[in-house]
Backbone as a ProteinNet text record, in pm:
[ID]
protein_1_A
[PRIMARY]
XXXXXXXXXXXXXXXXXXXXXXXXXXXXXXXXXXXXXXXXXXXXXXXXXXXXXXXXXXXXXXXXXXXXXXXXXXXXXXXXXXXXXXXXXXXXXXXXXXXXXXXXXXXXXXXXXXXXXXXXXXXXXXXXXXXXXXXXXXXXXXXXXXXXXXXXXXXXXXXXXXXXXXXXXXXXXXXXXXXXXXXXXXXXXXXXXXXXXXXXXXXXXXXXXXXXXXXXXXXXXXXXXXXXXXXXXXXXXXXXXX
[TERTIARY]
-2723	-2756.8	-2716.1	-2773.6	-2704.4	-2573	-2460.3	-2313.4	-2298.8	-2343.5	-2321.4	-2315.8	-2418.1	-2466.1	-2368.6	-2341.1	-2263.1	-2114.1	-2079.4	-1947.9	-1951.2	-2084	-2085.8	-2068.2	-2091.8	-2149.4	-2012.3	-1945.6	-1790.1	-1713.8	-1741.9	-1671.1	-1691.9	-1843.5	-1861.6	-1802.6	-1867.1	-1801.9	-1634.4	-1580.5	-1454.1	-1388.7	-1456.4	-1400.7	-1456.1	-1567.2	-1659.4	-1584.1	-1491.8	-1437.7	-1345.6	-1273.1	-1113.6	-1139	-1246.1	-1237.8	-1240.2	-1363.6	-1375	-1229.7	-1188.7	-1062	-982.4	-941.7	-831	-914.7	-1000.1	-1120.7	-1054.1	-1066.6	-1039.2	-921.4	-793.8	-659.8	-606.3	-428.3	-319.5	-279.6	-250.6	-200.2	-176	-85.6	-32.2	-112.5	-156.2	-220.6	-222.2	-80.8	4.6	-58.7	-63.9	-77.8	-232.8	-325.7	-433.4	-478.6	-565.8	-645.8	-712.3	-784.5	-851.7	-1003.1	-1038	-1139.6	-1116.2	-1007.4	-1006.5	-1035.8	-992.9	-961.2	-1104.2	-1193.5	-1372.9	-1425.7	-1424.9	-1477.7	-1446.2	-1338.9	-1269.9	-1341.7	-1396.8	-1426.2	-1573.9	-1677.5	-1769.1	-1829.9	-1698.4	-1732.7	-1725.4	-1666.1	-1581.5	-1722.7	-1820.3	-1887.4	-1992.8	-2050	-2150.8	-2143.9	-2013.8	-2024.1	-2004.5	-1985.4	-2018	-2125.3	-2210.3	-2391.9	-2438.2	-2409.4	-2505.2	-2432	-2297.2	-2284.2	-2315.2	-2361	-2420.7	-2547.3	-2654.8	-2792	-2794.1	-2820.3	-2806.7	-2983.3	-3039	-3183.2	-3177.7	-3110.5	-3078	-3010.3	-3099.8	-3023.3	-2915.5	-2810.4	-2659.8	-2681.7	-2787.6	-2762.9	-2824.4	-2794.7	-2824.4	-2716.5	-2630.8	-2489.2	-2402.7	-2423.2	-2387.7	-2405.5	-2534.7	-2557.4	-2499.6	-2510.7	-2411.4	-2269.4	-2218	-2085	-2044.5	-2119.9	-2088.3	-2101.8	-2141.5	-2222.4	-2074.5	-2049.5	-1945.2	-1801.3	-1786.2	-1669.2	-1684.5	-1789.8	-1821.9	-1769.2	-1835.5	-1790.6	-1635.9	-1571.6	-1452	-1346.5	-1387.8	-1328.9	-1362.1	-1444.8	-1524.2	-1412.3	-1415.4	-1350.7	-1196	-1163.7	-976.8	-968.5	-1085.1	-1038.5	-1002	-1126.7	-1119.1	-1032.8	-958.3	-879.2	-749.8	-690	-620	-585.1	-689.6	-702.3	-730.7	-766	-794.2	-739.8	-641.4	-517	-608	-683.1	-744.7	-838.9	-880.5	-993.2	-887.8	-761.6	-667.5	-630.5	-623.1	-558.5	-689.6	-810.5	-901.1	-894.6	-931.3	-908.3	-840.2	-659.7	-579.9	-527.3	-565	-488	-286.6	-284.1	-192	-11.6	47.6	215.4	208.8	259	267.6	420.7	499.4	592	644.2	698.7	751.2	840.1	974.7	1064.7	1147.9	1212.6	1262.9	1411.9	1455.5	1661.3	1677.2	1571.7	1621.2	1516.9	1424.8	1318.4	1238.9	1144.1	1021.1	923.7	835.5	666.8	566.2	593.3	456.6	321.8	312.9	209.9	134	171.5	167	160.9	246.8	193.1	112	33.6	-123.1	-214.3	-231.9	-270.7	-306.2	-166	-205.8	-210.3	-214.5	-244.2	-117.3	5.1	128.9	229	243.9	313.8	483.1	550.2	703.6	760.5	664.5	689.9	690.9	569.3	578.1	696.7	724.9	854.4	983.3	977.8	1093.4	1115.8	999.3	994.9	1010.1	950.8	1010.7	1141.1	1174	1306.1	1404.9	1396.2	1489.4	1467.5	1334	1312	1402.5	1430.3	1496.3	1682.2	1671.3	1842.2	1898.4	1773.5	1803.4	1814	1893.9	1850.9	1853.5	1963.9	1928.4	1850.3	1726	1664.6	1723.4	1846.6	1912.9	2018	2007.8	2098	1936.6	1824.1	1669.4	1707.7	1694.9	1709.1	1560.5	1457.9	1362.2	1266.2	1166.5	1075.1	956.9	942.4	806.5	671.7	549.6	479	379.4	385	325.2	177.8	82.3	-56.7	-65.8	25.7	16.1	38	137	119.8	247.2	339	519.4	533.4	659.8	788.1	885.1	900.8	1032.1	1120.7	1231.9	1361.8	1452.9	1471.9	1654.6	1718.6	1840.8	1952.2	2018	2080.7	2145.2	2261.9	2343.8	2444.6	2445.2	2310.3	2282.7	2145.8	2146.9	1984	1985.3	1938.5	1903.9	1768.6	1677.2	1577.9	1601.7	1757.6	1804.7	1858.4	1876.3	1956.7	1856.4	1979.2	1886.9	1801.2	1737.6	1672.2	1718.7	1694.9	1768.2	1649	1688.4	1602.9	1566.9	1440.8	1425.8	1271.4	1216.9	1083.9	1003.7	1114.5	1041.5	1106	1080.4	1160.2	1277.4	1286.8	1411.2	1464.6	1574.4	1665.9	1776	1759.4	1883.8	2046	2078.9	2221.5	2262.7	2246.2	2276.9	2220.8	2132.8	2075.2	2107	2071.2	2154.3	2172.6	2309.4	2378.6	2310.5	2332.6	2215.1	2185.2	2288.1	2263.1	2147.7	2123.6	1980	1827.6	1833.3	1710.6	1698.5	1535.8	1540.3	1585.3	1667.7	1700.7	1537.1	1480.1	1380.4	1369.4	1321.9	1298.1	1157.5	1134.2	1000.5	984.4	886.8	865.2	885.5	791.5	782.1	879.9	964.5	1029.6	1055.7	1039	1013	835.9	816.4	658.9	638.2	509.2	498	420.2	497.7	422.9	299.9	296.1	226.6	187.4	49.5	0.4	-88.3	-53.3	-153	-177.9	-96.6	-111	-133.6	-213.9	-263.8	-161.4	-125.2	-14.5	-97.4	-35.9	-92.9	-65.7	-146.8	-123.9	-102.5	-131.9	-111.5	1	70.7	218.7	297.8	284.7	370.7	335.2	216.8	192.1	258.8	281.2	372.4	510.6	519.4	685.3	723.5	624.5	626.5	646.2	605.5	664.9	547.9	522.5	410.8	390.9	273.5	298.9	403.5	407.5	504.4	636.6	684.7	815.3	845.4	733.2	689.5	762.5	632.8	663.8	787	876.2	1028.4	1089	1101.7	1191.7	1166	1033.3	985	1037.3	1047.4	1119.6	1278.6	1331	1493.2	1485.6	1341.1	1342.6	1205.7	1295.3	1192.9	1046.6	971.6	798.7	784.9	676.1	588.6	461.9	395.6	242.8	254.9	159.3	149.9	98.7	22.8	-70.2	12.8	156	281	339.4	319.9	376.4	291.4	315.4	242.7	291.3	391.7	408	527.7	543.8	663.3	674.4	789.1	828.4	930.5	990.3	1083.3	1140.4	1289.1	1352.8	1446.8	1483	1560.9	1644.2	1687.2	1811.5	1728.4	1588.4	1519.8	1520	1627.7	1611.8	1465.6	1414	1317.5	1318.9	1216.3	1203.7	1068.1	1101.8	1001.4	942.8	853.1	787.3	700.5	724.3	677.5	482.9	432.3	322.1	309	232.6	291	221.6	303.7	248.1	209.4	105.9	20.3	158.6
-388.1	-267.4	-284.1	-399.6	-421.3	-420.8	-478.2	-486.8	-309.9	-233	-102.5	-52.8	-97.3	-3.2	-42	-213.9	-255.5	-177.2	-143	-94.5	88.3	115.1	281.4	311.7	193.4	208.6	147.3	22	12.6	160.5	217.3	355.1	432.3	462.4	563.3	532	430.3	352.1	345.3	316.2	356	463.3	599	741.9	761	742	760.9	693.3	588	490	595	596.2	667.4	800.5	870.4	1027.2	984.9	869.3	828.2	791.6	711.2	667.2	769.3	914.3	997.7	1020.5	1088.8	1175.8	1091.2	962.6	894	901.5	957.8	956.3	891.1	920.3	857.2	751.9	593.8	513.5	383.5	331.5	177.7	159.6	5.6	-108.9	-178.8	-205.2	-290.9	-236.7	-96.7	-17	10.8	-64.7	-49.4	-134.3	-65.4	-157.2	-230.5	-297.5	-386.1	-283.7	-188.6	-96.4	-14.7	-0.2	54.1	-48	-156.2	-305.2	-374.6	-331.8	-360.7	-275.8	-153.7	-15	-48.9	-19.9	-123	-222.6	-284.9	-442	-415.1	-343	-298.9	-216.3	-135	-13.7	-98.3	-204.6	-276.9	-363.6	-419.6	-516.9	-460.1	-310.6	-245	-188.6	-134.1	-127.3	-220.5	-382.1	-461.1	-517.9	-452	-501.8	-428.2	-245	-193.4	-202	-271.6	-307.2	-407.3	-490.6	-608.8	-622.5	-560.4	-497.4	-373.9	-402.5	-244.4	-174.5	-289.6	-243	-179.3	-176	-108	55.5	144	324.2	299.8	428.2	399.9	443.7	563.5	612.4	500	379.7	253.4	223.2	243.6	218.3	348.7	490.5	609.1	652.2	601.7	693.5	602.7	430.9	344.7	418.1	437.8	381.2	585	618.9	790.3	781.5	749.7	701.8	647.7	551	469.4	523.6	634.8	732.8	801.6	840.3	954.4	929.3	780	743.4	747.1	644.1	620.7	792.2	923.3	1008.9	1038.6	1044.3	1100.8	1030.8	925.6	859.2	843.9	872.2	895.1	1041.7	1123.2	1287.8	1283.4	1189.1	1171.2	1081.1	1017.5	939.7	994.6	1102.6	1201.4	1275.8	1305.8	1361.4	1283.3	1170.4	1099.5	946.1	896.6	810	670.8	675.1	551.2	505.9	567	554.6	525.9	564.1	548	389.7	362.7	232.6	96.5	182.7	46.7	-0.8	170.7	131.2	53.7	133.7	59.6	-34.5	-63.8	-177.7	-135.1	-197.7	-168.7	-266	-246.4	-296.7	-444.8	-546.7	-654.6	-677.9	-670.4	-750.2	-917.3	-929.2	-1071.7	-1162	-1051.7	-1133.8	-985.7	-1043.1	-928.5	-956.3	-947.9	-1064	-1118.3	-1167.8	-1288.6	-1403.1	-1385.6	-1479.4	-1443.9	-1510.5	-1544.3	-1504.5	-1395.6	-1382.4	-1491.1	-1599.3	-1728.8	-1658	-1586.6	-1632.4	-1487.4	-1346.8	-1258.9	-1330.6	-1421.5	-1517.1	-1587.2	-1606.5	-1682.5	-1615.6	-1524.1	-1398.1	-1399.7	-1326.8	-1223.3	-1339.5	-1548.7	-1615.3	-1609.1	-1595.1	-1541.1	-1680.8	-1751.5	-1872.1	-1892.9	-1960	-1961.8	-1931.3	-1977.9	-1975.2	-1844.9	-1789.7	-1636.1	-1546	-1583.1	-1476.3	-1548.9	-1623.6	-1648.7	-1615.1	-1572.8	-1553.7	-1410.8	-1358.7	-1181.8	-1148.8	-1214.1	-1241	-1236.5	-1325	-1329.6	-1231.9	-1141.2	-1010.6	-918.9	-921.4	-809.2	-794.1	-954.2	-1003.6	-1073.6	-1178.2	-1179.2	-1314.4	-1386.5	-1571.1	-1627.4	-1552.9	-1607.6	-1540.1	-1595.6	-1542.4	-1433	-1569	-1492.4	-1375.8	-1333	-1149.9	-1075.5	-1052.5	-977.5	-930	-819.4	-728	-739.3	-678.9	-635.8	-677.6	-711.9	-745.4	-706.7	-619.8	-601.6	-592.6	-703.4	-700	-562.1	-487	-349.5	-384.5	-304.1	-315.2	-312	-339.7	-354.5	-446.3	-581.6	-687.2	-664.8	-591.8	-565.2	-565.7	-685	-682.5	-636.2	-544.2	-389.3	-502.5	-500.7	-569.7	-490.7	-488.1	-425.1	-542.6	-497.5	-634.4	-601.8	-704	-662.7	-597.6	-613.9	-518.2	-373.2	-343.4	-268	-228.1	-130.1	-60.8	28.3	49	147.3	221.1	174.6	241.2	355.1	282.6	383.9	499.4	568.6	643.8	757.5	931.2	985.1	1077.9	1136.6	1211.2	1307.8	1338.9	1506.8	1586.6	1712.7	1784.5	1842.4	1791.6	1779.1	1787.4	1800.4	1833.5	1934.8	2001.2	2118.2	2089.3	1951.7	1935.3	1975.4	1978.2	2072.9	2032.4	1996.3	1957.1	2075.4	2089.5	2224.1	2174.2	2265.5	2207.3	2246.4	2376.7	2324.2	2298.5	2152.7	2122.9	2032.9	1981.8	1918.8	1805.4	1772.4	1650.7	1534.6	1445	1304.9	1246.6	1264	1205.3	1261.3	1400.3	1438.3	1413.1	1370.1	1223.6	1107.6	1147.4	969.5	894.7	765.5	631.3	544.9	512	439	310.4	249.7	158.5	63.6	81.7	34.5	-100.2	-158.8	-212.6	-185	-50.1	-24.1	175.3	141.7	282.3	356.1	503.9	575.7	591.9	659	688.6	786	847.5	935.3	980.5	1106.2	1209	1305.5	1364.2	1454.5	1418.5	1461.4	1446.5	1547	1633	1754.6	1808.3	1844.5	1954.1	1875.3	1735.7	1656.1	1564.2	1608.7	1508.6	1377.9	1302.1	1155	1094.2	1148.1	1100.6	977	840.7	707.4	669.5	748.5	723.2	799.7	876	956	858.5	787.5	744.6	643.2	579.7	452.4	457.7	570.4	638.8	660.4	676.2	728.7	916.6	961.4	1094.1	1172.5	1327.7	1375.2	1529.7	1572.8	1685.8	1833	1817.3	1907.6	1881.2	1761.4	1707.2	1711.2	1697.5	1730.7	1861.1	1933.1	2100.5	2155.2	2099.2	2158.9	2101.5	2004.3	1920.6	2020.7	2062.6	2102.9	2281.7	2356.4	2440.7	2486.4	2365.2	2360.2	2368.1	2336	2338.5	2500.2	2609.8	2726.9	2695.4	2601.5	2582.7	2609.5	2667.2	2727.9	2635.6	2578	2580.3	2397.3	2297.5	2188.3	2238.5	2309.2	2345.6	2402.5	2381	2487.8	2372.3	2241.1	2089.6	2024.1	2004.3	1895.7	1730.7	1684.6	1587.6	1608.4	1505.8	1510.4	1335.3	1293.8	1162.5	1123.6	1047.8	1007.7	832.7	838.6	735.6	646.9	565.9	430.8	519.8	653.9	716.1	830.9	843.6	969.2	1105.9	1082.2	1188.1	1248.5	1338.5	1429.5	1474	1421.9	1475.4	1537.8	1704	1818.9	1811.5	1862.2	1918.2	2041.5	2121.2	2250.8	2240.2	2302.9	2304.2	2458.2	2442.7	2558.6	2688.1	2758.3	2923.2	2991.3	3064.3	3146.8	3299.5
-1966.8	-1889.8	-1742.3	-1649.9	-1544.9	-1532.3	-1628.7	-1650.1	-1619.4	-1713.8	-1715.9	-1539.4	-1489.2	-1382.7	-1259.4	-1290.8	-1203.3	-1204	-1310.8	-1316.7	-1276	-1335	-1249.5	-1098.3	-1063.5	-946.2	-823.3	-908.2	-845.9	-883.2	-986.2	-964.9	-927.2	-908.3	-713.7	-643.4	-575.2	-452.1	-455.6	-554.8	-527.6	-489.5	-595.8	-502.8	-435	-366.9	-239.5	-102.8	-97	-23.6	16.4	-117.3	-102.5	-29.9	-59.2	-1.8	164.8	163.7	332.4	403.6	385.8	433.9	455.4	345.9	339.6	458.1	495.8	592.1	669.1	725.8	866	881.7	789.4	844.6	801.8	792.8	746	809.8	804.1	898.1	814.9	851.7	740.2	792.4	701.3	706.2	802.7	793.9	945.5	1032.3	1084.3	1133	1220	1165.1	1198.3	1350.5	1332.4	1552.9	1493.1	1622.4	1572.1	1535.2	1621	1621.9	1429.7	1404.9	1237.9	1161.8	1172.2	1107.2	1112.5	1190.6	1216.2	1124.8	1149.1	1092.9	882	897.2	753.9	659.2	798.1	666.5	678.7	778.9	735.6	631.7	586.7	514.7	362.6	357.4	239.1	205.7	330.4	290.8	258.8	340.3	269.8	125.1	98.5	-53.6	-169	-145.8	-222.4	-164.8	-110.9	-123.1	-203.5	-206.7	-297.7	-427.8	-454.4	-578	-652.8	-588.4	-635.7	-647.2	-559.1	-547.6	-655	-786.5	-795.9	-813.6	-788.8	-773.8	-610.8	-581.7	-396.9	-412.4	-376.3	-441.5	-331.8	-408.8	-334.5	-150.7	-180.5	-25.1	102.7	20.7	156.9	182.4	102.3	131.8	218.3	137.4	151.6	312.4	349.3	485.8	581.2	592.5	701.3	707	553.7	530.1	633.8	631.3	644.7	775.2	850.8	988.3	1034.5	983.5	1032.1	1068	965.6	939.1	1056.8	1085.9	1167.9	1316.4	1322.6	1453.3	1480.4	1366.4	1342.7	1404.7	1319.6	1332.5	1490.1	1494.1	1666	1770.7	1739.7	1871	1835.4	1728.1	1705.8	1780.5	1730.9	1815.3	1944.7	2041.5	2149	2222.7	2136.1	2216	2214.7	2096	2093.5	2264.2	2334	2460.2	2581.1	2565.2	2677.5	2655	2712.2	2748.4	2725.3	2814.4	2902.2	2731	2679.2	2623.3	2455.4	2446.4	2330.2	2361.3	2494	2538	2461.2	2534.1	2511	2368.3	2306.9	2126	2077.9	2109.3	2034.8	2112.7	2236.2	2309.3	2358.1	2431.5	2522.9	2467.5	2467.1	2415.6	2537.7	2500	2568.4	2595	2700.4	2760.3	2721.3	2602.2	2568.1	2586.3	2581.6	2652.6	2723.8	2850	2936.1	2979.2	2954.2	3012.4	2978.6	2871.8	2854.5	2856.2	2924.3	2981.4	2950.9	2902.8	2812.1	2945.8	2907.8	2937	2918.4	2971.8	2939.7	2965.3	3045.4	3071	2970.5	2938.7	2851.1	2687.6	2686.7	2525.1	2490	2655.2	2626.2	2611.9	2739.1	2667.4	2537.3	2492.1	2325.3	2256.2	2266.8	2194.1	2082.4	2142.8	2074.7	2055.9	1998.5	2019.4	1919.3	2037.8	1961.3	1850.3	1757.3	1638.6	1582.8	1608.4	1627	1660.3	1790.3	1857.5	1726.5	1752.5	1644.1	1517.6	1448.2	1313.6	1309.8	1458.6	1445	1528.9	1559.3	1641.1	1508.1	1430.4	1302.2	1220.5	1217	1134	1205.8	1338.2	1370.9	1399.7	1277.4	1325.9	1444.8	1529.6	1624.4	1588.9	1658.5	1658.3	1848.5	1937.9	2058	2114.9	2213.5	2302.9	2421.3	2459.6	2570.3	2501.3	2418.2	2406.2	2368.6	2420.8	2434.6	2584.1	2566.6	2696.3	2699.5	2555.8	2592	2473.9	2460.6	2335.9	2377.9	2257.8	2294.5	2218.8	2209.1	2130.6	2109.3	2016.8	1993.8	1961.6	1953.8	2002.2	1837.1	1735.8	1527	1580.5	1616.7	1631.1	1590.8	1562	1552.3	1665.6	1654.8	1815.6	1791.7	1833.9	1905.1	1989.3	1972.3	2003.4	2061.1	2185.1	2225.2	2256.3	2208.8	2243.5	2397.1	2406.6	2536.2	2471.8	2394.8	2354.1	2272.1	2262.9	2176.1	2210.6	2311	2374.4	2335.3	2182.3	2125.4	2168.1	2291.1	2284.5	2426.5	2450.6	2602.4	2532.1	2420.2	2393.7	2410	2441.6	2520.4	2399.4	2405.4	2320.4	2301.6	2149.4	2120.8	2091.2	2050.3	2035.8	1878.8	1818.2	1716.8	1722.8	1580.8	1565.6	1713.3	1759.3	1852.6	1957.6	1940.7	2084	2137	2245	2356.8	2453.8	2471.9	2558.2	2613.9	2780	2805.4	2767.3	2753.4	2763.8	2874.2	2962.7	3096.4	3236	3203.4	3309.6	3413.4	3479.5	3617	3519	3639.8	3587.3	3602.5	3534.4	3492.4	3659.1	3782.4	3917.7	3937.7	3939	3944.3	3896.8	3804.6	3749.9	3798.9	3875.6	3910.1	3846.5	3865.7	3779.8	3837.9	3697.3	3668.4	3594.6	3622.5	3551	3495.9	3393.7	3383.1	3270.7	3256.1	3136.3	3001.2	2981.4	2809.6	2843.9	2769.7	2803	2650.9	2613.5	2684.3	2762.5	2836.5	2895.2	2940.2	2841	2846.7	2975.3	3013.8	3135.6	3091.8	3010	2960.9	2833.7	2792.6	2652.9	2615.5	2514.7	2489.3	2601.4	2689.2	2790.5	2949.1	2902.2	3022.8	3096.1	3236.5	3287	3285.5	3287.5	3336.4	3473	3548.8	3710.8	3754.8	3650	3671.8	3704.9	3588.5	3542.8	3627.6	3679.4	3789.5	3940.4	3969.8	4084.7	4052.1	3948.7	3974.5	3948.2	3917.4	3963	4126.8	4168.8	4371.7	4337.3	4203.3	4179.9	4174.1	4193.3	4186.9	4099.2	4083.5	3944.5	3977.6	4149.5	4223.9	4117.8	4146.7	4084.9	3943.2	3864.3	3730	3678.7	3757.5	3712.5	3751.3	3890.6	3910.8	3775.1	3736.9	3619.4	3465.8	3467.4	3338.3	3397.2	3469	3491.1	3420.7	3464.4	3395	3240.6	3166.5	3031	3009.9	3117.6	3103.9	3066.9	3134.1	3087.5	3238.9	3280.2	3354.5	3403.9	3319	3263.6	3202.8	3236.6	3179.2	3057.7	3047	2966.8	2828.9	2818.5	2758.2	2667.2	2765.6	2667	2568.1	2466	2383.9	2457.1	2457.7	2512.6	2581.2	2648.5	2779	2791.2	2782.8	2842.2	2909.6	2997.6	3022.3	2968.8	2985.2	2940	3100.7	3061.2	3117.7	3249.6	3153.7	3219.9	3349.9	3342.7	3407.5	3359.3	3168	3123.2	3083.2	3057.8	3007	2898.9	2740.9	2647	2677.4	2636.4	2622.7	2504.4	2418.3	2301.5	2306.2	2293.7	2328.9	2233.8	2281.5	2224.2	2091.8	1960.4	1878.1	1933.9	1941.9	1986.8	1862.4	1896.3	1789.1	1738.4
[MASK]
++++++++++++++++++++++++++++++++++++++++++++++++++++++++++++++++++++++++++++++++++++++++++++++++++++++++++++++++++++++++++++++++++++++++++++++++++++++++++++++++++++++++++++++++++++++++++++++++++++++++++++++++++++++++++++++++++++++++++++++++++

């Protein structure tokens, strides 16, 4: 009889899991924070307690594990809209290697050691250090690679999934030439400029809104996202109109 109950009860909990998870969103594995990757192994360890307890009713399991979701969704909404608070979650892209030259002191940090860069260094076809324009450890724990002969992450943006590029807008001399660490970076997100990122440009939302002009927008409030690249070009995304 216990055998029985034990197995009813891994098959709640199983579609009960699965509906939770679809509810918290689509995202690889790889893919997860450390804040999903917590949330995760709690939800995993409360439902093999009340499966193993089965003298324990499910909703000891049901109301944590729902609780937990809740939060989980609450604070993906909110970090959707607010930058600072997406950063803490999912943590921030690390600087690994830059010309060529190794970030020491960024690999103690993230606790990132040789063996490491090398083993994703060779995932991305790479074997010398010195042809790394740019590496960069991503907040999944994937390192993004540009070569020096091959900066595929400078190429300029087209216009696709909404996005919009003029065709006749000032010539590329007219874009600041920038240069940053992690490129592209975004200016705008869901309508919200990001004033950080413009102050450490020396650029301001005056300069913003002339640039977003040439791509007929009016209104921050008009962009879903906005970024710039290596070159000072400008990818738009229009936000959907009713």
């Amino acid at each position: 009889m216990e055998f029985t109950a034990i197995l009813l009860r891994t098959a709640f909990m199983y579609i009960f899991i699965y509906v939770i998870l679809r509810m918290m969103g689509k995202r690889e594995i790889g893919k997860l924070s450390v804040f999903d990757l917590v949330i995760s192994i709690m939800i995993a360890e409360i439902a093999v307690i009340v499966i193993e307890s089965t003298e324990k009713p499910l909703w000891t399991a049901i109301t944590p594990i729902l609780f937990l979701a809740l939060v989980q969704i609450g604070i993906a909404f909110i970090a959707l809209k607010n930058n600072k608070l997406r950063i803490w979650v999912d943590g921030k892209p690390s600087v690994i290697v830059r010309d060529g030259h190794l970030n020491r002191r960024e690999m103690t940090k993230q606790r990132y050691n040789l063996d490491d860069l090398m083993a994703q260094l060779r995932e991305n076809g790479v074997t010398d250090i010195g042809e790394v324009k740019l590496a960069v450890l991503e907040s999944t724990g994937k390192l993004s690679v540009i070569t020096k002969d091959g900066e595929g992450a400078g190429r300029e943006a087209t216009a696709r999934s909404g996005g919009i590029h003029p065709e006749s807008s000032a010539g590329e001399q007219d874009y600041p030439k920038v240069r940053y660490e992690l490129l592209p970076i975004a200016l705008i997100l869901d309508g919200h400029v990001q004033d950080d990122t413009l102050e450490g440009m020396g650029k301001t939302r005056f300069w913003l809104k002339k640039e977003l002009q040439g791509y007929g927008i009016d209104s921050f409030k008009d962009v879903f996202f906005c970024s710039i690249d290596h070159r000072g070009k400008l990818y738009v995304d229009r936000k959907n109109r009713p």
